[in-house]
N, C-alpha and C positions, 0 to 999 in steps of 0.2 A: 504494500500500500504506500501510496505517495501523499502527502497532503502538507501544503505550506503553513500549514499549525507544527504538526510534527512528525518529524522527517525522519524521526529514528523511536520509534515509541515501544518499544519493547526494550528500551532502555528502562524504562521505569516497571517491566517485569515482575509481579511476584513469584513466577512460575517457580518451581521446586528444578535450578540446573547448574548442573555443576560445572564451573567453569574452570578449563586447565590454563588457563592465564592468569587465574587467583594463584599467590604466592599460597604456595604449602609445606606445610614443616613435618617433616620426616619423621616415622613413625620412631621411637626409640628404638633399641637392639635391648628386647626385653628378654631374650632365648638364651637366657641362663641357664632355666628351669623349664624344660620344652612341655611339660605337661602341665604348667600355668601360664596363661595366655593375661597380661594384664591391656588396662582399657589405652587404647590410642588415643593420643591428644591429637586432634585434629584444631588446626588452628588457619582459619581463614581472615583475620584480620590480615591489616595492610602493614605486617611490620616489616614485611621486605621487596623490594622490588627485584627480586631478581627470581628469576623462574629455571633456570638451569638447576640440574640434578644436584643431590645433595651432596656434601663433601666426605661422608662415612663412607669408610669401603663399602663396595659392593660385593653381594652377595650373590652366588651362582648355585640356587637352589634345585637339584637332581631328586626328581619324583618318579617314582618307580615300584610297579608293586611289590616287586623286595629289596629289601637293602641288600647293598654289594656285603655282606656279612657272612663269616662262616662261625655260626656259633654252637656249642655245645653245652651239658649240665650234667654234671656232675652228681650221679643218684645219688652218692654216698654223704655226700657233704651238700648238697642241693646248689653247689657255685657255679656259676654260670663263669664261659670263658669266651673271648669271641678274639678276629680278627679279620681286618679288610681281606678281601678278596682279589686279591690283585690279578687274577688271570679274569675280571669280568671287565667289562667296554666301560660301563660306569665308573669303577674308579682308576682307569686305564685314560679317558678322555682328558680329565684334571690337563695333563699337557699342552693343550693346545689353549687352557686359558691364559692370561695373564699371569706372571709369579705375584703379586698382592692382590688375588681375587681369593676369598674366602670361599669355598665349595662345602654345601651343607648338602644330606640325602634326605630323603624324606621318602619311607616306604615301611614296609611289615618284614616282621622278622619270620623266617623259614622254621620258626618253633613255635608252640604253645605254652604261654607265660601265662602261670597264676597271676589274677588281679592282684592279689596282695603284692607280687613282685612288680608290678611295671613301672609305678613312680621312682624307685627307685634303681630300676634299670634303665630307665628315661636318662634319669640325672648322668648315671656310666655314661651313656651311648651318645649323650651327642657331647660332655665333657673328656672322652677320649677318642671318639669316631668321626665327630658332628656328624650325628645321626641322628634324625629323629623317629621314633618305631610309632608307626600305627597298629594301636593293637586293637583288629578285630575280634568280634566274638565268635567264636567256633564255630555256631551256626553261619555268623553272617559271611564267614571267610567259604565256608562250603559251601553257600550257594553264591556267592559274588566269581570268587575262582572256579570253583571247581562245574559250577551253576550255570549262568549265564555265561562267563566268558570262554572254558572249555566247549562246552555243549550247543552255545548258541552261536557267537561269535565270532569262535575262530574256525570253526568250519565253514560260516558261511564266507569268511576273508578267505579262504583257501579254495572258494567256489564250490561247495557243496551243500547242497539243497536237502532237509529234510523229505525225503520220498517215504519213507516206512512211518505210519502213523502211527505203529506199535511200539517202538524203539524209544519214546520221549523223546525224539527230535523236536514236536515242535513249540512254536513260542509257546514260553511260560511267563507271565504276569509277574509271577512274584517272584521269579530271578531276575528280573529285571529291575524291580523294584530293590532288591538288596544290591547291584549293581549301584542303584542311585544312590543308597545309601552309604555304600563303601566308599563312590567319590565324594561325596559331602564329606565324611570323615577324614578324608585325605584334605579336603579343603582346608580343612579344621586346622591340621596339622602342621599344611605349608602355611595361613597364616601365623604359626608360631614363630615361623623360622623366617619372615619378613622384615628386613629392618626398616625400608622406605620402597616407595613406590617406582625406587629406580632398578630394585634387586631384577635380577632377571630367575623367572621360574621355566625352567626346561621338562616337562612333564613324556615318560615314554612309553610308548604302542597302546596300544587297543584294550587294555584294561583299564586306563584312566581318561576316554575321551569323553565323559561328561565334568571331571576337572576344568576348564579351562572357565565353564558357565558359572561355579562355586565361585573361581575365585575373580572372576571381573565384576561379579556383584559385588564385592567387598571390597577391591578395587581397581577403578575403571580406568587407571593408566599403568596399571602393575605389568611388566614385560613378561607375555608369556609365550612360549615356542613350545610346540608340541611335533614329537617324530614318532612315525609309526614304523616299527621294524619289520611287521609284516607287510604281505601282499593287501593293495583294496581293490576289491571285485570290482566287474564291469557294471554300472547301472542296469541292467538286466538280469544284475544276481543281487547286488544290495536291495533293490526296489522291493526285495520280497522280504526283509526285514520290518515289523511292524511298528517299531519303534526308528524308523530309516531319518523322519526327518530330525526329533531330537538329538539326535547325535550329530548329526552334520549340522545343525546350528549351535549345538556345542564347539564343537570342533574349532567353529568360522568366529567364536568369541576369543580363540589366539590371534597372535600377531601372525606368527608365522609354524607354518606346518608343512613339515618332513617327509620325502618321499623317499623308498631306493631307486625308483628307476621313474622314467617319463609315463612309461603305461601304468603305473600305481598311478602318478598326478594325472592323467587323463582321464583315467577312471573317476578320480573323484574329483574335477572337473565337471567333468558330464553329469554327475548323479546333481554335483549345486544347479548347473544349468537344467535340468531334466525336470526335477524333483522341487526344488527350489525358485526357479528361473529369473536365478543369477550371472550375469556378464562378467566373462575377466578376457583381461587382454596382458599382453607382452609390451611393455618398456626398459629400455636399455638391456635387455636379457633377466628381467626381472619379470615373471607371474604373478598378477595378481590380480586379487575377484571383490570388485565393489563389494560390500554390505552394510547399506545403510551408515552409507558416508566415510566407513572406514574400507583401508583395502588391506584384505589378509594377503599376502604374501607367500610362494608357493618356494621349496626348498626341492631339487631335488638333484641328490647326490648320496651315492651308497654309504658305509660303512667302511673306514678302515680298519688296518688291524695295530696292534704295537708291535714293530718291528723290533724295537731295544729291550722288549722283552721275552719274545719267539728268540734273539741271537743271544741271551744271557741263559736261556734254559739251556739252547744247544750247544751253550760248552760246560756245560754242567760235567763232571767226568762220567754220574749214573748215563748222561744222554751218550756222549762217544760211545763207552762201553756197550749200551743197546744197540747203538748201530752199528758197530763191528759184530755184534752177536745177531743182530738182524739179517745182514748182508752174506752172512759165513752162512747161516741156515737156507738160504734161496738163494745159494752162488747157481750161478747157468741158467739160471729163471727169469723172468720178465716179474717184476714184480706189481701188480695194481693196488688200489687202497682204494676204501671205501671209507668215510667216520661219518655215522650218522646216525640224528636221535632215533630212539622205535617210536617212531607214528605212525601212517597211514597214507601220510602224504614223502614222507621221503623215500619212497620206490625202489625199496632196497630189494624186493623181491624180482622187480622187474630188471634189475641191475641181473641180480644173478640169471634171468631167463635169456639176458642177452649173451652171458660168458656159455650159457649150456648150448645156445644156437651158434656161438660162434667155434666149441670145439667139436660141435656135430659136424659144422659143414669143410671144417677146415682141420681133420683129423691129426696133420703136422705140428700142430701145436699143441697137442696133448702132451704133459709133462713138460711144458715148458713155458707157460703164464701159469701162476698163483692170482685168483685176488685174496688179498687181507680184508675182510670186512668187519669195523669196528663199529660197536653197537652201543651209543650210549643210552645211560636209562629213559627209561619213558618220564614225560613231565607231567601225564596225565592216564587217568586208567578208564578201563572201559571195553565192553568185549568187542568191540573193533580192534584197539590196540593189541587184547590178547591174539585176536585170529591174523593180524600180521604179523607179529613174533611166531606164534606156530606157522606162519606159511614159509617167511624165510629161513627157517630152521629145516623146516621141508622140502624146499627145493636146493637146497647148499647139502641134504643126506644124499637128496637123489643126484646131484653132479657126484660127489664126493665117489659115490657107489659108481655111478655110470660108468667116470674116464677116469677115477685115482686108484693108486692100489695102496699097498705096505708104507713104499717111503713116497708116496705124492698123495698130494689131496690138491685138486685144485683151487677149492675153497676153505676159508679158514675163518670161521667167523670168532670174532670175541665177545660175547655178548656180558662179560661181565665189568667191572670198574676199573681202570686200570691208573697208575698217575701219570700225570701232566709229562713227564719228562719221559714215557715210554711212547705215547703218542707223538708227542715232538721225533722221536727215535724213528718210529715209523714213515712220518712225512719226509725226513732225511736220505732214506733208505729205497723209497719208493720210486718206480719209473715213471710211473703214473697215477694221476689222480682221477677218481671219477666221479663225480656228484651229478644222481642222476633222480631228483626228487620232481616230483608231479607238480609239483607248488610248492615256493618256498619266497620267504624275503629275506631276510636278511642270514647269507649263508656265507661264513667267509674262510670256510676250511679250502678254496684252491688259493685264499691269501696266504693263509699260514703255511699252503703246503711249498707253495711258490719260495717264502722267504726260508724254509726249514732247505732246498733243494738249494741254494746258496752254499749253505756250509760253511765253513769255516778253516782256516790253516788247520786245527787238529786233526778234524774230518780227513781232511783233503793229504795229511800226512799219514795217516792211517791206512788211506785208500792206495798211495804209494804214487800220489800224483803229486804232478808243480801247483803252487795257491796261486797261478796265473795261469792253469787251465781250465776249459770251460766247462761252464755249471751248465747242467739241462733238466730238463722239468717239462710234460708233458701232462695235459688238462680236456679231461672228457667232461663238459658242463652241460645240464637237462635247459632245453632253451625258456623252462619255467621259472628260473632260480635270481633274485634280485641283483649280483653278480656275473649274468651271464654279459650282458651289454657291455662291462668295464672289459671284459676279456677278448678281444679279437682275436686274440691268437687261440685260443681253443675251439678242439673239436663239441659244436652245438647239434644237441642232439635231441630230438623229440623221444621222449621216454616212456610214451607210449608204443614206439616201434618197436618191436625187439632187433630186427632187422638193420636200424638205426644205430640201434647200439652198437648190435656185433659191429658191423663195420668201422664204427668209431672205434671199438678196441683191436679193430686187425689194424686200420689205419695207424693209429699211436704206436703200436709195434714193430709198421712198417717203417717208422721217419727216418730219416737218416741223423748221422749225430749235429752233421750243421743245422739242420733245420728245428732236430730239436730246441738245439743252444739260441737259435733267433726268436723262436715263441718264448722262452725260459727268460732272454735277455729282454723282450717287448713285456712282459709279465711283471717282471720283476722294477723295472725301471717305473712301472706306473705305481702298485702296492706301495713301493719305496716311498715316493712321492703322497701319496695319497693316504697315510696312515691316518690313525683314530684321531692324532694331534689335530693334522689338516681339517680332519670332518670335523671336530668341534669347533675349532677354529674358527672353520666360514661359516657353522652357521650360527654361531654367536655374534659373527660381523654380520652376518644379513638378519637377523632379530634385531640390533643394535640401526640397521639401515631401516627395516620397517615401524620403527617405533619411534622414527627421530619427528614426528608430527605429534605427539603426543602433549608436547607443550604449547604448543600453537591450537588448538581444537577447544572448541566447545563441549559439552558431553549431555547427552541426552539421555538417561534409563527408559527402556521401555518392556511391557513382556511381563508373563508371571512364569515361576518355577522352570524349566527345562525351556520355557520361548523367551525368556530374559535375551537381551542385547543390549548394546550400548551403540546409540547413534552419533556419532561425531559431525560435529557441524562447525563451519568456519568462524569466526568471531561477528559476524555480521547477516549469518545466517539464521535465523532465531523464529521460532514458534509463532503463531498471531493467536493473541487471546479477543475474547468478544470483548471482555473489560477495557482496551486497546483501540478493537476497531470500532467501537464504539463510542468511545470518548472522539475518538476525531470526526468517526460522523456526525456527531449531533454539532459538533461546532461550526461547520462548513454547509455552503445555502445550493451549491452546484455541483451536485456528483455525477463522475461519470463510472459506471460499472461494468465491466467486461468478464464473463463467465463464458469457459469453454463448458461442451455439454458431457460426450460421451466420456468417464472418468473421474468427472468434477461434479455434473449433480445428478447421475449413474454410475457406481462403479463398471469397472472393465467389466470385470466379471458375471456383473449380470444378464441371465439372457432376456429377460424381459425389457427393451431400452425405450417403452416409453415410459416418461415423464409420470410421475405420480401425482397426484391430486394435492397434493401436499406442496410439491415442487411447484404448481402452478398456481395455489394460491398465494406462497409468498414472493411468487414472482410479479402476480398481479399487485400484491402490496405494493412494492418495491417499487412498482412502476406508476400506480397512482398518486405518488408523493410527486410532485410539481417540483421539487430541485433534484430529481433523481431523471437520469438516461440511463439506461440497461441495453444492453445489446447481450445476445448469444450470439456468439461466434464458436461456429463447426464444419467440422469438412461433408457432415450430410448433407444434402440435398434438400433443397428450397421447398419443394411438396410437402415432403415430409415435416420438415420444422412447421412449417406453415398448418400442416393437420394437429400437429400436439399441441404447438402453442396459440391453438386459436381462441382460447378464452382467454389471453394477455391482448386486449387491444393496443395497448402502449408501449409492447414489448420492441426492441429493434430484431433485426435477423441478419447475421452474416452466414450465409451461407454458402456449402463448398469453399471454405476457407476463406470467405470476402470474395471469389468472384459473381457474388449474388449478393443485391445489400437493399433491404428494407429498413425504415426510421420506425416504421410502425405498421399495425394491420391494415390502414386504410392507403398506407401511401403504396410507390408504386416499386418495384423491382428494378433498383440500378444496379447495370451489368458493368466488370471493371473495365477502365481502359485500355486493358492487358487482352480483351477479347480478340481473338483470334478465329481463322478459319478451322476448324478442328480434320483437316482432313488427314493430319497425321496419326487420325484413329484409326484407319484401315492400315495403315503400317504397324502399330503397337497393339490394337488387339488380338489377330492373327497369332503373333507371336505370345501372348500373355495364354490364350487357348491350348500353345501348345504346353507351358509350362502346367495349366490347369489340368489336362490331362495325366500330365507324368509326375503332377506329384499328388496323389491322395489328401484330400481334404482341403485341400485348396479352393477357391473358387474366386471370382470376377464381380467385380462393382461398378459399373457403367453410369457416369454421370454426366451432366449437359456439358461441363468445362472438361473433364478426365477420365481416368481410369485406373481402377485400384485392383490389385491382386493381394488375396489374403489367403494369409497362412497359420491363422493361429489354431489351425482345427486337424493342419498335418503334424506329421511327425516334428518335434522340435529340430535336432540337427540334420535332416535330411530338408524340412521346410527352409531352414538359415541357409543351407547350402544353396537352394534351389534359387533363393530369395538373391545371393551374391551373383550368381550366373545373371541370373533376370536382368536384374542391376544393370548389368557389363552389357548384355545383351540391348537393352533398348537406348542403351547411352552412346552407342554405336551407328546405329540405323537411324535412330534422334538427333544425330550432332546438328543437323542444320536445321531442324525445325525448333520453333518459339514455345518449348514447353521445357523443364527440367523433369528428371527422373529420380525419384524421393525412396529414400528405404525407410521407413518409419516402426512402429511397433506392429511386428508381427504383419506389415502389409509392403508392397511397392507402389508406387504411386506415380502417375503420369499425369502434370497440370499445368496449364501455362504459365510461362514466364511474367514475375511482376505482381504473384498472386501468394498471400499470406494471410495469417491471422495480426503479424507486424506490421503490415500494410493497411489492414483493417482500421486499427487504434490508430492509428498517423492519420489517416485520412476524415473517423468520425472526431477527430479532436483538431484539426484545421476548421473542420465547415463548421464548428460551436465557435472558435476560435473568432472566424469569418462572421459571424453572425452576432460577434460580441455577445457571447457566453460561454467565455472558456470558463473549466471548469476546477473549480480548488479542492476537488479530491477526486483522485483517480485508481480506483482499483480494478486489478486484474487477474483473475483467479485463471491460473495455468497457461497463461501467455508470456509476463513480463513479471510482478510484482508478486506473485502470491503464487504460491508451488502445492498441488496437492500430494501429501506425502515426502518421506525423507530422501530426497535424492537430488542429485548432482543438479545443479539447475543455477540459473543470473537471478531468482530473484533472491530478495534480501529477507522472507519471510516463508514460512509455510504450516499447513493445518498437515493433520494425519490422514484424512480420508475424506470420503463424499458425505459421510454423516457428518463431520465438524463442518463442512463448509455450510449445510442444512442447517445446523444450528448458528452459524454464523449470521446468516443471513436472516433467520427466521428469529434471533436475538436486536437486527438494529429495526425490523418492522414496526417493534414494538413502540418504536421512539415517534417515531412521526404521528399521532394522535397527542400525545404529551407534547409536544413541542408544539403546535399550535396552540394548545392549551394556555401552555406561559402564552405566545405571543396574544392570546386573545385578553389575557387578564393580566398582560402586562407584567407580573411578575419574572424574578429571576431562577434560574433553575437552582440555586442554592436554597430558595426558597421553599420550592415546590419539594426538595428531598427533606429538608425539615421538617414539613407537615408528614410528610409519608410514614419519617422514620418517628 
């Protein structure tokens, strides 16, 4: 709204918003005692003008549903014993921050702590770990983990669909529900570990992605990054998730969100566009997806490994010694390796069906490839998982039997635990790697096996070779596995084939040794470069890049429970209340009113788009006040407006965008200047026909000035795609005819040049102007000054939907009966609220 009383009136706002250009003072560092959370001083007076981050270290709080922890208890004595875990990515990343960054964890301990212990285990764990333990209750941890996120979740991220209705596949309500409550608890817990609003909160994978919603409600410029380690399904497998869109507006209340690979971010791209219909685009090589004025930011880049910690195991002397005793046991052999957890998706059985096809068809190589196949424990249980441990147990008796005899086997499987420094021994020792899983995300055993096939001078003096001959490494990877893209040089393999396989392990056996040592050296050159350091590293710098508006922005709450968001709006962007647009109406004698229709006093969405009874009598209102001009301006069609709005005699009409323009019911239809011969419709509808055709749900809107192709009823990205052709297509054939070619919402649109709703307001505000009655307040709902809903847009104010604008308009109705009133009795309106009140 514009009005030369007052030009900026949401300055005087009582709205409830919090603004991030208010100076704000840092919450203390009250996480002495992680299981007392004391009250935040929140201070918004004006005692500092400075709005940059606060000068306490920062804090780089790691959320995870278990602490990087190996802890144990002691029956005898009941003493609990714990320490880091240094072979996990969590506290392996620490490297890549800053050396004065404080790193605090915040997750559940891998045991079952009596209540009466945990206060006091609290106080241990993060005074010697900085660790804070969320301690669930045994039920809540069994259906949260073992509940919802085993059973529901991470099958359906691995692409598999409840089909057996007998099996408790499908959605349950109330794991879901415990789900909710385990992230509230965690929320609970990362604000303990809070010091200010500048801490950055790193929260990971798919059991904590309603986290992100906890904690922007409690604070709404708090830095938070969230990575998913697993696979996210195509929009056509998430969609069948019942709870699909609270989590993906969870998700979209992070700054920034972690992918391994582009088809992970694509996938959940499509599901915001599909499911949500959300827009992102690419800047500077930067992803990122509007919502509601903020733009989350897309990450995506795998996992590394710690290389300085893989080369310190491998000189351990237990490691030499395994791989001198590894290498002596399978001298003349080809050796393969297998290390993968028992689940269902790591295709360990289809692995071995490919070695049984490849020594059926290729009998020379009987006795002379081994695979090693290491089997770590299962992380969850369930008679799937048993019946894939019994199948590869099954098929590794039946090679063993088939082609081995006395001193050969060609399979070897380890199904039991072995340590750290024997596996290291294995990857050492081994000619090839194979990881051959159905689905997987984050897998980085061909990293460790890459930098273990390096070796070392002991190794390599052991082996009776020069420590400047070359190293080879050989990598069979399933084209499933989040890691397959980093790797060029391996053999990619669909692990569905058996076929597939075998060949990729004749291939590997066949290479030569230079060819080996060039994929070994292309392998190994990237892993090097690209460890755990580097991954935290950049995405702690692109969190740090998407949250640098964080200080500049306004902040909007909107949403209850699970639809919470926070809308960011620019300094000048701001709300219009009726108290507002009211005050300046009643003071001003010459208003001019510009109301777009379909949207503004219809939502989109509705299919019924005429005008309610309601809509038309406070338009009649509006328009029998004697200093009021009303126009509707739309891209419908003159008939039409003219049938709905025929009980507004004083209403104006812009219609087809202004190239149709009535003052009122009785006057006459002026056509714009811009009128042309439209014969350029037999060129562009033709062509529109054909797109109507080939794309399903499409269809044609034929009007006097144009012609519109609409798409909002085909497919989403097959209609966008059809929509960009079209585009390209009539801007071609168009170039020298007097119309422009428009891609708008969900339509294209063909109209002559010279023709707006911009054009509209210019021209009824010349002829008031011309007529000496210009006018001292002008508002315009979804043109110029007044925006419906939170989004990107020139004007300097906006409502939330078609209902506020409803009540907008049907709040200053009110006034013009009153306002006569004073002027008939002379009084002032100071007056007249006196008596009232």
């Amino acid at each position: 709204m514009v009005s030369k009383s007052y030009t900026n009136l949401l300055d005087m706002s009582g709205e409830d918003v919090f603004d991030f250009q208010q100076p704000f003072r840092s919450l203390p560092r009250f996480v002495t005692s992680p299981s007392i959370t004391s009250n935040p001083d929140w201070d918004t007076s004006n005692a500092d003008d400075s709005v940059g981050p606060a000068s306490c270290c920062v804090r780089k709080i790691i959320v995870s549903n278990f602490l990087p922890l190996n802890c144990t208890k002691d029956e005898a004595t009941g003493q609990w014993s714990f320490s880091m875990d240094d072979n996990q990515l969590l506290v392996q990343l620490k490297d890549g921050f800053p050396m004065e960054s404080e790193v605090v964890y915040v997750g559940s301990l891998n045991a079952e702590v009596d209540p009466g212990e945990q206060d006091q285990l609290s106080h241990k764990l993060f005074r010697e770990y900085k660790c804070i333990p969320t301690f669930l209750p045994a039920d809540l941890q069994q259906q949260f983990y073992h509940g919802f996120c085993k059973q529901q979740l991470w099958p359906l991220f691995h692409y598999m669909l409840p089909i057996c209705l007998d099996k408790g596949e499908l959605f349950d309500r109330s794991l879901f529900q415990a789900y909710v409550r385990a992230n509230k608890i965690f929320g609970d817990k990362v604000m303990e570990a809070i010091n200010s609003d500048d801490d950055c909160v790193w929260v990971h994978d798919y059991h904590l992605m309603l986290l992100p919603t906890f904690l922007r409600k409690k604070l709404h410029r708090i830095k938070i990054g969230f990575f998913l380690h697993s696979p996210f399904p195509s929009s056509e497998i998430y969609r069948t998730l019942p709870v699909r869109d609270e989590i993906l507006k969870s998700l979209l209340n992070a700054d920034l969100i972690g992918f391994q690979t582009f088809d992970y971010a694509r996938h959940f791209l499509s599901c915001c566009s599909r499911l949500l219909g959300l827009n992102y685009e690419s800047k500077r090589g930067h992803i990122g997806i509007e919502y509601f004025g903020r733009t989350v930011s897309l990450k995506i880049l795998a996992v590394g490994v710690h290389v300085g910690r893989l080369e310190s195991v491998l000189r351990l002397p237990a490691t030499i010694s395994k791989v001198q005793e590894i290498e002596q046991r399978y001298k003349g052999k080809m050796v393969m390796l297998g290390v993968d957890d028992m689940d269902i998706f790591k295709g360990i059985s289809l692995k071995l069906l490919g070695l049984e096809f490849l020594l059926e068809r290729t009998p020379k190589l009987r006795g002379k490839v081994v695979l090693v196949q290491i089997i770590n424990p299962a992380r969850s249980t369930g008679k799937d998982v048993e019946e894939a441990i019994n199948e590869a147990i099954s098929v590794a008796e039946r090679i063993n039997i088939k082609y081995g005899s006395a001193e050969y086997k060609p399979v070897i499987l380890i199904d039991y635990p072995i340590p750290s420094y024997e596996k290291i021994a294995y990857y050492a020792a081994s000619d090839c790697c194979i990881v051959n899983a159905v689905r997987d995300g984050m897998n980085l055993i061909p990293y460790e096996y890459t930098v273990c096939r390096q070796g070392n001078e002991e190794i390599d003096k052991l082996r009776g070779v020069d420590k400047s001959s070359h190293h080879t490494s050989t990598l069979i990877v399933s084209e499933f596995v989040g890691c397959s893209p980093s790797l060029s040089g391996a053999f990619r393999v669909n692990p569905w084939s058996i076929e597939d396989v075998a060949d990729a392990l004749y291939k590997a056996m066949d290479l030569t040794q230079s060819e080996r040592k060039l994929r070994h050296d292309k392998h190994y050159r990237y892993v090097k470069t690209h460890d755990v350091a580097y991954w935290a590293r950049s995405f702690s710098q692109d969190l740090d890049r998407a949250c640098k508006d964080h200080y500049s922005r306004r902040c909007w709450t909107t949403g209850f429970g699970l639809n919470f968001r926070v809308i960011a709006l620019s300094p000048g962007f701001r709300r219009l209340s009726l108290e507002h647009f009211a005050s300046s109406y009643k003071k001003t004698n010459r208003r001019l009113i510009f109301m777009d229709y379909d949207g503004t006093l219809v939502p989109q969405s509705s299919v019924n788009k005429v005008p309610s009874a309601e809509v038309n009598s406070i338009l009649t209102s509006l328009c029998n006040d004697p200093k009021n001009c009303v126009f509707i301006v739309s891209g419908r069609d003159r008939t039409t407006l003219s049938e709905w709005f025929a009980s507004c005699d004083k209403l104006g009409i812009a219609a087809e965008h202004g190239y149709f323009i009535r003052w009122n019911k009785e006057g006459e239809w002026e056509t714009s200047s811009s009128a042309q011969d439209c014969e350029w419709k037999n060129i562009a509808e033709p062509i529109m026909e054909v797109y109507k055709e080939t794309t399903d749900g499409s269809s044609i809107e034929t009007k006097e000035s144009g012609l519109v192709w609409h798409y909002q009823d085909a497919d989403h990205d097959f209609g966008s795609c059809q929509a960009k052709e079209l585009v390209s297509h009539l801007e071609r054939v168009l170039a020298n005819e007097p119309v422009v070619v428009k891609r708008g919402h969900q339509i294209v649109e063909v109209k002559p040049q010279g023709v707006s709703k911009g054009i509209v307001v210019d021209t009824v505000i010349r002829t008031l102007i011309n007529n000496e009655n210009a006018p001292d307040f002008l508002m315009c709902i979804d043109v110029f000054a007044c925006s419906v809903g939170q989004k990107a847009s020139k004007a300097k104010y906006y409502v939330d939907a078609c209902s506020e604008v409803i009540r907008l308009l049907k709040g200053v109705t009110a006034i013009t009966p009153r306002r006569e009133v004073i002027s008939q009795s002379q009084v002032t309106f100071r007056d007249i609220l006196e008596v009232v009140s």
